[in-house]
C-alpha positions in Angstrom: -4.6 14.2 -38.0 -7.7 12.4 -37.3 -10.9 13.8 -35.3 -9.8 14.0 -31.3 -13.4 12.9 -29.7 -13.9 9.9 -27.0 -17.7 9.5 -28.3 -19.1 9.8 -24.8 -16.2 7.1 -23.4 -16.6 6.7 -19.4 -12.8 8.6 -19.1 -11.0 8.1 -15.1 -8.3 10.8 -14.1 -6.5 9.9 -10.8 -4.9 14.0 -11.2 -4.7 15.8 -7.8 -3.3 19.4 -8.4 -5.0 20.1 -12.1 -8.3 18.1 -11.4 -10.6 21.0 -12.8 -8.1 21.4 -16.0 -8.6 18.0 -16.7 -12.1 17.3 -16.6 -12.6 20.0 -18.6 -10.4 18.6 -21.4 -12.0 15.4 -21.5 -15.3 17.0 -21.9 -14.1 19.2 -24.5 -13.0 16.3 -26.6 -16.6 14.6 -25.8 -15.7 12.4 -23.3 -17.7 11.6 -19.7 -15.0 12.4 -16.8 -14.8 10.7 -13.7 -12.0 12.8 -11.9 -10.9 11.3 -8.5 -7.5 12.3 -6.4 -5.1 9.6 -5.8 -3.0 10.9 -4.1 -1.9 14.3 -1.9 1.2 16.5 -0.5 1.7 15.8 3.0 4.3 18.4 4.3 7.3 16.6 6.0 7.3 15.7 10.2 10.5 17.4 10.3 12.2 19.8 8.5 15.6 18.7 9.9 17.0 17.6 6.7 16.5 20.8 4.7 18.0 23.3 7.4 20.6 20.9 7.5 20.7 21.4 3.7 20.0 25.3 4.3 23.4 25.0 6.6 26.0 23.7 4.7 24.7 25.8 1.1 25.8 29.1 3.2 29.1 27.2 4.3 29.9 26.9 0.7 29.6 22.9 0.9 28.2 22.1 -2.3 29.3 22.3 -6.4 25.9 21.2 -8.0 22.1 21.4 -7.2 19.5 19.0 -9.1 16.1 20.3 -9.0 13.7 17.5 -10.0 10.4 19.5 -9.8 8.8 23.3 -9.9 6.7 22.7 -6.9 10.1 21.2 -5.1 12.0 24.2 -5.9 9.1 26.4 -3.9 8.9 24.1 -1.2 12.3 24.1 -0.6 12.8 27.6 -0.5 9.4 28.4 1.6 10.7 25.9 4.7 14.3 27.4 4.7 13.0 31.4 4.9 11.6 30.2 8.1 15.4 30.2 9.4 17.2 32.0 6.8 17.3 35.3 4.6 15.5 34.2 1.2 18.4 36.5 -0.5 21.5 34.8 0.8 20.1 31.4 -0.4 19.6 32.6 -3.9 23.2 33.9 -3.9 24.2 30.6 -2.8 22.1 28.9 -5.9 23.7 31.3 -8.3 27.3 30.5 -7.3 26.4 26.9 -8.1 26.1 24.5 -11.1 22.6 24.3 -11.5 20.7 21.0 -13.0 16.8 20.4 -13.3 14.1 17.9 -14.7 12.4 19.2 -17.3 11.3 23.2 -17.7 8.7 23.0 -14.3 11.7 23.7 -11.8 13.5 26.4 -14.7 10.5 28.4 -15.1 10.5 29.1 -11.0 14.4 29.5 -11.1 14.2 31.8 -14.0 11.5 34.0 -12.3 14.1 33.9 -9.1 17.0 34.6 -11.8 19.3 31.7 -10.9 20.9 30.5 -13.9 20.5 27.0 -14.7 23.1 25.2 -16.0 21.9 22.3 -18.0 17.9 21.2 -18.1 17.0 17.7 -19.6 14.8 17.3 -22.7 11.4 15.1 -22.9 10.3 13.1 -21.0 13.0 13.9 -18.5 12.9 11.0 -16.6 15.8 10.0 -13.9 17.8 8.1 -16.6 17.9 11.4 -18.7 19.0 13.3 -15.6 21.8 11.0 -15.3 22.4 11.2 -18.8 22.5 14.9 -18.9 24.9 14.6 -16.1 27.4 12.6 -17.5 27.4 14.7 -20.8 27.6 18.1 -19.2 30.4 17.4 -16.4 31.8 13.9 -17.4 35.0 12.9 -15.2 34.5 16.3 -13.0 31.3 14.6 -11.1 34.0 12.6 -8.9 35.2 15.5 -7.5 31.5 17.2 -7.0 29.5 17.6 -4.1 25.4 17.4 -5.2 22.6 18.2 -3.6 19.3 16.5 -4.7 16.0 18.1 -3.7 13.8 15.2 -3.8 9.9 14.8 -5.0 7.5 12.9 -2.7 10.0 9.9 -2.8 13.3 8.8 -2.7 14.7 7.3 -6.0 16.9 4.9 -4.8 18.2 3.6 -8.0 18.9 7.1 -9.2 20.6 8.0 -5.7 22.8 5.1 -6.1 24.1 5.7 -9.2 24.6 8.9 -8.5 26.7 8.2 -5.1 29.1 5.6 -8.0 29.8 9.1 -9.9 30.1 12.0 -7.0 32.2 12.9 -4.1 29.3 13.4 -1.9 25.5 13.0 -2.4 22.9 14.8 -0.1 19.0 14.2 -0.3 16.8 16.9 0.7 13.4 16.0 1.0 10.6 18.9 1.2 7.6 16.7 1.3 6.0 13.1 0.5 2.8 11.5 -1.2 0.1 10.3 0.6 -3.1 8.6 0.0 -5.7 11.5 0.1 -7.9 11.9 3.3 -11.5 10.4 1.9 -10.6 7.1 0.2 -14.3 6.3 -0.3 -13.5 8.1 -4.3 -10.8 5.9 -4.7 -12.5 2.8 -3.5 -15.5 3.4 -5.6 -13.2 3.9 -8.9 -11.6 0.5 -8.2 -14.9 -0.6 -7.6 -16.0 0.6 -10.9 -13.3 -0.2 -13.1 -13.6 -4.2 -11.7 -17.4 -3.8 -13.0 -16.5 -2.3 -16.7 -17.6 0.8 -15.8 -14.7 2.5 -17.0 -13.3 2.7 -20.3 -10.2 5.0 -20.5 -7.8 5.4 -17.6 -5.0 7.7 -17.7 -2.3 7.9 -15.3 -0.3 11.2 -15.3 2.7 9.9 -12.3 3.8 6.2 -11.2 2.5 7.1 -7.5 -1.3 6.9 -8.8 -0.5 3.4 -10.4 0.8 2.7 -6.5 -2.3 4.1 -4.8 -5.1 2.8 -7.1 -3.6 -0.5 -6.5 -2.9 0.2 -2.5 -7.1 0.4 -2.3 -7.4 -2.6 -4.7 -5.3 -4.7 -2.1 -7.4 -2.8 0.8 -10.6 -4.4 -1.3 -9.2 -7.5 -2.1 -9.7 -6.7 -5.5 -6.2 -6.5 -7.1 -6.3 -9.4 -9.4 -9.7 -8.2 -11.0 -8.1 -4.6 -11.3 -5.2 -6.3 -13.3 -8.0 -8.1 -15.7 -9.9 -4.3 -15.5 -7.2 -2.3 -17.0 -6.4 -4.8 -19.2 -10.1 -4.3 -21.3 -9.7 -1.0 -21.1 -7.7 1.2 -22.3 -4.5 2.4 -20.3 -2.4 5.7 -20.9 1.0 6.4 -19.3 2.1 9.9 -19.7 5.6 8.7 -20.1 8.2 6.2 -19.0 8.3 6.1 -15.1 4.9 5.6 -14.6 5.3 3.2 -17.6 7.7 0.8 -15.4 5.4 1.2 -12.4 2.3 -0.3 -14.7 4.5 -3.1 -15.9 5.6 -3.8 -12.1 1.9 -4.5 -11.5 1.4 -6.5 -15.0 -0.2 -4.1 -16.5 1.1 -2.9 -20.2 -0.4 0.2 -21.3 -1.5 0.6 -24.7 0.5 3.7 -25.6 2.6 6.7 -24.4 1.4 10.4 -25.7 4.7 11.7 -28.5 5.0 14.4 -25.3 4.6 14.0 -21.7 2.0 16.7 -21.3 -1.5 16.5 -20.1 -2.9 18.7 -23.2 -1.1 15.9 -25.2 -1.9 13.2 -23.7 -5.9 13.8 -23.5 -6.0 15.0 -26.9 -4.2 11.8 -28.2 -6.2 9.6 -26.1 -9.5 10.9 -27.4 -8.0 10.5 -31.2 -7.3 6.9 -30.8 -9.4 5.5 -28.1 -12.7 4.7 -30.2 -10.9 2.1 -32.2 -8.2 0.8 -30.2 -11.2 -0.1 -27.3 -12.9 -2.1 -30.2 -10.2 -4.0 -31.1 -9.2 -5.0 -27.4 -13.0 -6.0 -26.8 -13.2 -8.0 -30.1 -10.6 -10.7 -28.8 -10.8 -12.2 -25.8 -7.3 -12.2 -24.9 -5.5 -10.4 -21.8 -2.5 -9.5 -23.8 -3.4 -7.4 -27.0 -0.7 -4.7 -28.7 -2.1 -1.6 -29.4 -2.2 -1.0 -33.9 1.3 0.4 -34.1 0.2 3.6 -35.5 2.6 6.1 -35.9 1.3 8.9 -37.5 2.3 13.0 -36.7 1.6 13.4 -33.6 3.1 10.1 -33.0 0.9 7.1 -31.8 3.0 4.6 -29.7 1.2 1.6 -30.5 3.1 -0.6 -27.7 5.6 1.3 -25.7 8.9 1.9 -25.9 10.7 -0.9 -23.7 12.1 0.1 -20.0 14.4 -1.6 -17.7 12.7 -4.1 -15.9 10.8 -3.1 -12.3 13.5 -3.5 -9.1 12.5 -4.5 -5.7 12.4 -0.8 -4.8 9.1 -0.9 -6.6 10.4 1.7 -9.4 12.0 3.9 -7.1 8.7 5.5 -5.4 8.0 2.6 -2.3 9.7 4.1 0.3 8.4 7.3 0.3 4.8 6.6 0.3 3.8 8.3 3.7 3.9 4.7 5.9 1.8 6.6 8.7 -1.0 7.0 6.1 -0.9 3.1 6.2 -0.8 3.2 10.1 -3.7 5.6 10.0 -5.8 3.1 7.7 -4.9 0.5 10.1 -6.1 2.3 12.8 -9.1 2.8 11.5 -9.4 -0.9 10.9 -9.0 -1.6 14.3 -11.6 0.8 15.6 -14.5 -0.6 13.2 -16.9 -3.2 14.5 -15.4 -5.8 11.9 -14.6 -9.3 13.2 -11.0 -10.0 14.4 -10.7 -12.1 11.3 -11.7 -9.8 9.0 -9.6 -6.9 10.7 -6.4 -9.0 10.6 -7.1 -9.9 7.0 -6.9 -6.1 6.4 -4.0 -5.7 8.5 -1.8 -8.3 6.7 -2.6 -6.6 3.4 -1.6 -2.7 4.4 1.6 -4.6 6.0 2.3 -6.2 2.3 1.5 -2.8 0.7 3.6 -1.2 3.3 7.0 -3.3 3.3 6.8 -4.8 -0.3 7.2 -8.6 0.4 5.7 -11.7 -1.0 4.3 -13.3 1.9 3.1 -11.9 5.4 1.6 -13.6 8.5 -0.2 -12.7 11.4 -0.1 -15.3 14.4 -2.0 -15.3 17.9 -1.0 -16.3 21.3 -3.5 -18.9 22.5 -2.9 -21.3 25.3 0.5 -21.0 25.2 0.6 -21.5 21.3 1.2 -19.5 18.1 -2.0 -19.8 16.2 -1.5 -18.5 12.7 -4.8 -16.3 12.4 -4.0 -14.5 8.7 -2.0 -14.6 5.9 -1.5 -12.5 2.9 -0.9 -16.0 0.4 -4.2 -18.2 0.5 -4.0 -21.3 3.2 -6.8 -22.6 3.8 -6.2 -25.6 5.5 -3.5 -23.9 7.7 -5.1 -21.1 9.1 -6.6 -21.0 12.0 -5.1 -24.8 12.5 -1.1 -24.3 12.1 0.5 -23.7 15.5 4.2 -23.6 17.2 5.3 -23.5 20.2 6.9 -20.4 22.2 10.5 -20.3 20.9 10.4 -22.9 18.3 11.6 -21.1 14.7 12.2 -17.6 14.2 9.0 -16.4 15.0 9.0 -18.4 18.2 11.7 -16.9 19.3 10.6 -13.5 18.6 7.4 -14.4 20.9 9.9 -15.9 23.3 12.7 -12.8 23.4 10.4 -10.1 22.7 12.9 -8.8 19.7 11.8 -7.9 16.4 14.4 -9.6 14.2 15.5 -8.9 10.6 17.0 -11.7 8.5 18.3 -10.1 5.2 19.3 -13.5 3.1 19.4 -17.5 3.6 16.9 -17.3 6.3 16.8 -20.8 6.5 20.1 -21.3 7.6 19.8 -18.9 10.6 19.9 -21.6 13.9 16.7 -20.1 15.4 15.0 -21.2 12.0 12.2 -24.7 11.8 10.7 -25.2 8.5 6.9 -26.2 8.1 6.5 -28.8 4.9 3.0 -26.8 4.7 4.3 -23.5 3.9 5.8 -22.7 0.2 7.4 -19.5 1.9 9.6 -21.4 4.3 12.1 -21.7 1.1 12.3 -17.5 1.1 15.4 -15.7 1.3 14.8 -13.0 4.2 12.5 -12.3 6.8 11.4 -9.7 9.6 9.7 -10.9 12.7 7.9 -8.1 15.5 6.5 -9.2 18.2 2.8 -8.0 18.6 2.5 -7.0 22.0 -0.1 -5.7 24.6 0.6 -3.7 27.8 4.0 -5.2 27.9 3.2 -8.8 27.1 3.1 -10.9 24.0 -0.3 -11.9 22.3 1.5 -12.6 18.7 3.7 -12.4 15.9 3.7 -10.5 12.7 6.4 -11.3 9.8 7.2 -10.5 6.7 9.0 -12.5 4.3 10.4 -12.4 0.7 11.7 -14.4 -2.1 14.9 -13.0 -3.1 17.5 -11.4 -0.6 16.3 -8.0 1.0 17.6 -4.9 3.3 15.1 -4.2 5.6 15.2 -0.9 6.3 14.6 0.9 10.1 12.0 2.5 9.1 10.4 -0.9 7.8 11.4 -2.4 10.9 10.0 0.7 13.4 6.7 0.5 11.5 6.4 -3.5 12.1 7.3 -2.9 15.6 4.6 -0.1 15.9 2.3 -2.4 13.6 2.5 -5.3 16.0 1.9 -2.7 19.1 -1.8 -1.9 17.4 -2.5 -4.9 16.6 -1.5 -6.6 20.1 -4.3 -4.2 22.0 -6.9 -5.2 18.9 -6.3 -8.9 19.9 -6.1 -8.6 23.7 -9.2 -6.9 23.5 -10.9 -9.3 20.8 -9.5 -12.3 24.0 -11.6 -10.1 26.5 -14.5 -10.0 24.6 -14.6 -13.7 23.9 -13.7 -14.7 27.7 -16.9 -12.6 28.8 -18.8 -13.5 26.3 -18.1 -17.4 27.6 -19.0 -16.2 31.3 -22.1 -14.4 30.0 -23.3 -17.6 28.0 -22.0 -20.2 31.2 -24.5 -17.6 33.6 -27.0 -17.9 31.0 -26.9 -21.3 30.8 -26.9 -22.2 34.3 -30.2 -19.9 34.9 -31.6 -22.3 31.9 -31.0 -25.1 33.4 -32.0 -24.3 37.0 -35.4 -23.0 36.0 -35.6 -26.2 34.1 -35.0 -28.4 36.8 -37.6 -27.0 38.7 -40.0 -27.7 36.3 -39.0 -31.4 35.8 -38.7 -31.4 40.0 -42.6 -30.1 39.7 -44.4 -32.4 36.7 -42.2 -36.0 38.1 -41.9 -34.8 41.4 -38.0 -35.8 41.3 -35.3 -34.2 43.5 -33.2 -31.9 42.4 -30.1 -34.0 42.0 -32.6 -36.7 40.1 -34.0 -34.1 37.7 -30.4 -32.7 37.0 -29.0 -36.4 36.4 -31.9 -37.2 34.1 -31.2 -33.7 32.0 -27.4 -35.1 31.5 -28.9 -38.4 30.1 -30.9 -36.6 27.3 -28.3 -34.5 26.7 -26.2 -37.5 26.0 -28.8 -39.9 24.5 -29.6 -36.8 21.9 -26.2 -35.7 21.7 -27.7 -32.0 22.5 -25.7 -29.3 24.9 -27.7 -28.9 28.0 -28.3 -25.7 27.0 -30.7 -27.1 23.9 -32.1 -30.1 26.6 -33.2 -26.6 29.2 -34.4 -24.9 26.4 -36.6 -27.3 24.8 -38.3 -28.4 28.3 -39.0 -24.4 28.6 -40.2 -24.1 25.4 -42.7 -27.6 26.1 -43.7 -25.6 29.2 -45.1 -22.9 27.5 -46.8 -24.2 24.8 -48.5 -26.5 27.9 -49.3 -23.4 29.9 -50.2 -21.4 26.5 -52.6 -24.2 25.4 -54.1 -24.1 28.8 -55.1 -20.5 29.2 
């Protein structure tokens, strides 16, 4: 086995729950840590969901519980002692099949002595759950009722498989991931990484990969993250995360041979020195790892996965959306410009509802003016306008209705194309109406490529989107209309006190010295506001050289 040692390598963690562990390992294999949390447990609105869960275990309704984490397990069974006797629920788990994901949720059940049926081996991802499944019980999952106590996110590809092979599939959620409190951490890693600061990144869950490049988007800095990562060198602790990195383009130069963090530091620091200088000695954004295979085994390009789905791996939509409506929040109550605020906006939308384009229009003399846009159009923006119900998003400023368009959007009637815009050729939409004390000052939609199911929470949080962005913009029109009156009084006392001095040195009448203003103006092809300003400013240096 060769030396384990980074040689003082810059070494970025995104870990949450075992920050202090980790830092200490990459010092103790000489390597500088820079430690920041991605990511944090927000405890669930409502518990609704898991009492119902609680519920129907004492009626006897289920045949098989999956346990997909240790922390999950605890959760779970913290929330429903609130309501019920912690002893009658573990007699309920015993009397069941029993399943988990890796040894994590059979170390808690073994100290609560429920049996466990059947445990997946390394690196107990969903697929080997589903595996283990089909192996242990076979033909006998049609008849079975499951339970599924879920981990920060719904899996929807694993929930949908397992729906093909059960009688009945429940989802109990116990709590979601959320971007931590202080993003400042997070921004300045992105920050650093774009600026070669960094040379090892390691990524211990797929959620970090979402969140590091949720703040990249935020910074507008996405594409130099992708360039980042790609001269340094990336570590996935096994294949989930692995999909999620090759979702954002990003291959990572090896897996550790077991999805531990001990592992995965250790064989990081034994392989990091060289692989690093053989990434940096080619300029090229696509270079394979040595394939090194030695005892314990070095990946040298990892193993192949299944190709990244529109559900963004599984993890999207659990990602704690009112974190996103809290950033945009905060967005709005910053002294930014409008433009710069509904820049912002567009992006936490796209980050929010995955999509490949997103527009933000304004209401503006009785026309939609389209005011941001997630794709660059330059020569569109701020210049591309419709009229109030022409296309779908007319309409939707015209009816008030947020409308969702799943496939062949461009055959729906309401629909007018724009040769200008690429995205008119995209398969579905969603439309909300942005909307301020009950009238509408825009239009916020979201489009995509391929066909898509827009779910109600996507549509609720447009909706909601559109309602903090409408009193942004209404207040934004304020501002500008007094700030026109404030410059039209200012102007007019300019000009008056001019007039008086032309009335005094060429002893003209008002209506003469105002007529003869107008003809500089237009002669110099100045605003009278420049003409009043300039015979001020010739007055003073008069009086001035006079005193």
């Amino acid at each position: 086995m060769r030396h384990a040692s980074f040689d003082g390598l810059r070494v970025l963690s995104l870990e949450t729950r075992r920050a202090r562990e980790v830092e200490k390992l990459i010092r103790t294999y000489n390597g500088d840590p820079i430690v920041v949390s991605a990511m944090r447990e927000i405890p669930l609105e409502s518990n609704t969901d898991c009492f119902a869960f609680g519920e129907r275990l004492l009626n006897g309704d289920f045949d098989l519980l999956i346990f997909l984490t240790g922390i999950g397990v605890t959760k779970l069974l913290q929330t429903l002692e609130t309501r019920y006797s912690q002893g009658a629920i573990l007699e309920q788990f015993r009397k069941r099949e029993v399943v988990t994901r890796g040894v994590k949720p059979v170390a808690v059940l073994r100290e609560l002595q429920v049996p466990v049926s059947a445990s997946t081996e390394e690196p107990s991802t969903w697929h080997e759950v589903l595996a283990l499944l089909d192996s242990q019980y076979g033909q006998q999952l049609g008849g079975f009722r499951v339970a599924v106590q879920e981990y920060g996110a719904t899996n929807p590809e694993f929930i949908a498989e397992l729906v093909g092979r059960c009688a009945e599939v429940t989802k109990v959620p116990v709590y979601q991931w959320g971007l931590p409190l202080d993003l400042e951490p997070l921004r300045d890693a992105v920050r650093r990484l774009c600026d070669g600061e960094i040379d090892v990144v390691l990524f211990m869950t797929a959620v970090q990969v979402i969140h590091l490049f949720q703040i990249a988007d935020e910074l507008g800095l996405r594409e130099m993250l992708s360039i980042a990562l790609q001269q340094a060198m990336v570590v996935s602790i096994g294949p989930t995360t692995t999909e999620e990195l090759k979702h954002y383009g990003v291959q990572p130069d090896f897996e550790p041979s077991r999805p531990r963090m001990g592992f995965m530091v250790n064989e990081a620091a034994q392989y990091a020195k060289k692989l690093l200088a053989e990434k940096r000695s080619v300029q090229t954004s696509s270079i394979a790892a040595p394939n090194v295979r030695p005892r314990p085994p070095y990946r040298g390009s990892v193993q192949q996965v299944a190709p990244s789905t529109s559900a963004m791996s599984g993890f999207r939509d659990g990602l704690a959306p009112f974190d996103v409506l809290q950033e945009i929040s905060s967005h709005i109550a910053s002294t930014d410009p409008l433009h710069v605020t509904l820049s912002r906006i567009v992006t936490l939308v796209s980050i929010v509802i995955p999509c490949d384009s997103c527009f933000l229009y304004t209401l503006e003399d009785d026309k939609l003016v389209l005011r941001a846009s997630r794709n660059p159009h330059t020569e569109e923006l701020d210049h591309l306008n419709l009229s109030i119900g022409e296309g779908v998003t007319g309409w939707v400023a015209e009816h008030r209705e947020t409308v969702a368009i799943p496939e062949r959007a461009s055959e729906d009637p309401r629909f007018s194309a724009f040769v200008s815009l690429p995205e008119d050729r995209f398969e579905a939409m969603l439309c909300a109406p942005v909307s301020c004390a009950n009238r509408v000052v825009g239009v916020l939609n979201v489009q995509h490529r391929q066909p898509y199911q827009h779910s109600e929470l996507e549509q609720r949080m447009l909706s909601t989107v559109g309602i903090l962005v409408g009193a942004e913009i209404e207040r934004a029109r304020l501002e500008t209309e007094n700030s026109v009156l404030t410059n039209r009084l200012e102007t007019r006392k300019l000009v008056d006190r001019a007039k008086g001095i032309l009335q005094r040195d060429l002893n003209l009448f008002e209506d003469d010295a105002y007529r003869n203003m107008q003809r500089e103006s237009r002669q110099r092809r100045k605003s009278m506001r420049e003409i009043a300003e300039a015979i001020l400013l010739a007055d003073s240096l008069r009086r001035d050289k006079n005193v």
